[in-house]
C-alpha positions in Angstrom: -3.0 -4.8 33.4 -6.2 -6.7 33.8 -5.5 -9.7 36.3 -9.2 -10.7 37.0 -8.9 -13.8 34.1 -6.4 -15.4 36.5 -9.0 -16.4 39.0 -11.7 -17.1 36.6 -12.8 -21.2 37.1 -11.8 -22.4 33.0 -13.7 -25.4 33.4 -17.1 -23.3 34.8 -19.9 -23.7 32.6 -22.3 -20.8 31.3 -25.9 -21.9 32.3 -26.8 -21.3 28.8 -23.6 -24.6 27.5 -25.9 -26.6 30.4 -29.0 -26.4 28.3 -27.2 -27.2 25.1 -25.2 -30.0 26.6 -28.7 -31.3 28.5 -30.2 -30.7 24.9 -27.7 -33.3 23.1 -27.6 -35.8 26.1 -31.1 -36.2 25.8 -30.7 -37.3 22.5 -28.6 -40.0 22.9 -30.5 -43.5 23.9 -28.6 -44.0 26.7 -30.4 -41.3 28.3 -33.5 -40.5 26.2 -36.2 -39.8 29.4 -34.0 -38.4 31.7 -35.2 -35.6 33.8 -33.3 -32.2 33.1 -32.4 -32.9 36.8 -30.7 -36.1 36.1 -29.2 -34.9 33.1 -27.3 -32.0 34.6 -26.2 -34.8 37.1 -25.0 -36.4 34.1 -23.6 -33.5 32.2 -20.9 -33.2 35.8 -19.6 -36.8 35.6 -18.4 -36.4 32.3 -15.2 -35.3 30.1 -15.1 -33.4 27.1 -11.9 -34.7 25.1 -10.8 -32.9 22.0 -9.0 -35.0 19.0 -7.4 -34.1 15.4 -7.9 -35.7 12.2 -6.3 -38.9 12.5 -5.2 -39.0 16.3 -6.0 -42.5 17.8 -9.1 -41.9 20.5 -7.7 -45.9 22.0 -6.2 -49.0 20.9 -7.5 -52.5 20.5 -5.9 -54.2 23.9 -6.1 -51.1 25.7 -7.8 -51.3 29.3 -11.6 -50.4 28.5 -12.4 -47.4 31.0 -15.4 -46.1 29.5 -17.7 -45.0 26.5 -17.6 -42.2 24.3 -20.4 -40.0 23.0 -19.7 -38.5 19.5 -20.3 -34.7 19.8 -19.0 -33.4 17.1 -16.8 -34.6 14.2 -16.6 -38.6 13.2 -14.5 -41.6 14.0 -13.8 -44.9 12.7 -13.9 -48.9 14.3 -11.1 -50.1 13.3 -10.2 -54.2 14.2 -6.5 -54.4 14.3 -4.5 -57.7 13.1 -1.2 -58.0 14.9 0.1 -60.8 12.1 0.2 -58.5 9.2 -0.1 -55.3 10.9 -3.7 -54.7 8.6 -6.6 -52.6 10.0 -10.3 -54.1 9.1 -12.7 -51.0 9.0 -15.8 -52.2 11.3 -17.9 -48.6 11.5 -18.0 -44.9 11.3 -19.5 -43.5 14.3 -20.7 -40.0 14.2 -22.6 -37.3 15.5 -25.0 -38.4 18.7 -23.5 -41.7 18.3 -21.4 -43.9 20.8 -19.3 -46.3 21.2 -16.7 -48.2 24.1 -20.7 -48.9 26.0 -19.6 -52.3 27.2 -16.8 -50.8 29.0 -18.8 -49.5 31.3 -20.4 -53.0 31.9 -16.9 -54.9 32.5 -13.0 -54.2 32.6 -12.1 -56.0 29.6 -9.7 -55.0 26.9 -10.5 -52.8 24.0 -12.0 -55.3 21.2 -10.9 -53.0 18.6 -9.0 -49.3 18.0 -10.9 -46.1 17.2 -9.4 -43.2 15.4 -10.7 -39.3 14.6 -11.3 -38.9 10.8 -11.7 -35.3 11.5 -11.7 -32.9 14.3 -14.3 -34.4 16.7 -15.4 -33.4 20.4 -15.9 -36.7 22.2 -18.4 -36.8 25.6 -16.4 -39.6 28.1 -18.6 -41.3 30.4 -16.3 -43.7 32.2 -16.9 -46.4 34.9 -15.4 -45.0 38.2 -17.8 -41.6 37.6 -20.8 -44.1 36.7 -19.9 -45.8 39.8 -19.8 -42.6 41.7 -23.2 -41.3 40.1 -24.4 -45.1 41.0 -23.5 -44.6 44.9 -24.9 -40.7 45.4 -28.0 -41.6 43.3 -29.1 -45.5 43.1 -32.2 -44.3 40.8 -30.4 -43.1 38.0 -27.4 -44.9 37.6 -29.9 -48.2 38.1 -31.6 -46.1 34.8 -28.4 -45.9 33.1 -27.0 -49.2 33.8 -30.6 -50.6 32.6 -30.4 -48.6 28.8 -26.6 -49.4 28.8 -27.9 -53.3 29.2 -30.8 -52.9 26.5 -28.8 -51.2 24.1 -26.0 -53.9 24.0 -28.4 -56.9 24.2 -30.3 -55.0 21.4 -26.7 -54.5 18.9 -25.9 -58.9 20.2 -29.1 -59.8 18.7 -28.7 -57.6 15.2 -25.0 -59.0 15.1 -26.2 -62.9 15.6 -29.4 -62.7 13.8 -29.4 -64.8 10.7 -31.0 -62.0 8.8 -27.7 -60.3 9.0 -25.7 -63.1 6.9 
């Protein structure tokens, strides 16, 4: 019997999943003009998470740890009433998209719940590792806390400009 698999790291990645993963970080704002050095940096803080059609990804109220990068699949915004026990759908959220950013900017609640509407691969990026990546290496996580910061000023001003009514 072949016992060499028991030793084998699972969570090891090939060099060639690096590039790929690099590949679709650097696609998402957050950290369009990253180095591939600061990417890979990236690409160690973060957690894959796996979810089925119609399995809840977090709940409005729930403690806001961190953002989520949509890597494959789609999932809905949902705003929850607790009255009448109604859903509101706000958004779909898809490939290369994110959502949860603000998260990473403060410890408030979840402002709403987020559910897969098919089988999706989420990319977590949550604020202990972003505090982590901000200690070892000032530069970048300044970077990311800087895009993180335009991005959501960027979405306030879209939500409360009066073109939008």
């Amino acid at each position: 019997m072949k016992t060499d698999f028991f030793w084998l790291n699972p969570f090891k990645k090939a060099s060639s999943d690096v590039k790929i993963e690099t590949s679709f970080l650097s696609s998402v704002p957050i950290f369009y003009s990253l180095s591939s050095r600061q990417l890979e940096k990236v690409l160690n803080i973060v957690h894959v998470r796996r979810f089925e059609d119609g399995d809840i990804v977090f709940r409005q109220g729930d403690p806001g740890l961190g953002m989520y990068i949509v890597r494959e699949g789609e999932v809905e915004i949902y705003n929850e009433n607790d009255c009448d026990m109604t859903r509101q759908k706000i958004a779909v959220i898809k490939q290369g998209e994110f959502l949860g950013e603000i998260s990473l900017l403060n410890d408030s609640p979840r402002s709403a719940t987020v559910i897969s509407q098919k089988k999706s691969t989420l990319i977590g990026l949550f604020r202990q590792d972003l505090f982590g990546l901000m200690e070892s290496d000032p530069k970048l996580g300044l970077h990311i806390v800087y895009r993180l910061a335009q991005i959501v000023a960027e979405r306030l001003r879209l939500i409360t400009s009066p073109s939008n009514e």
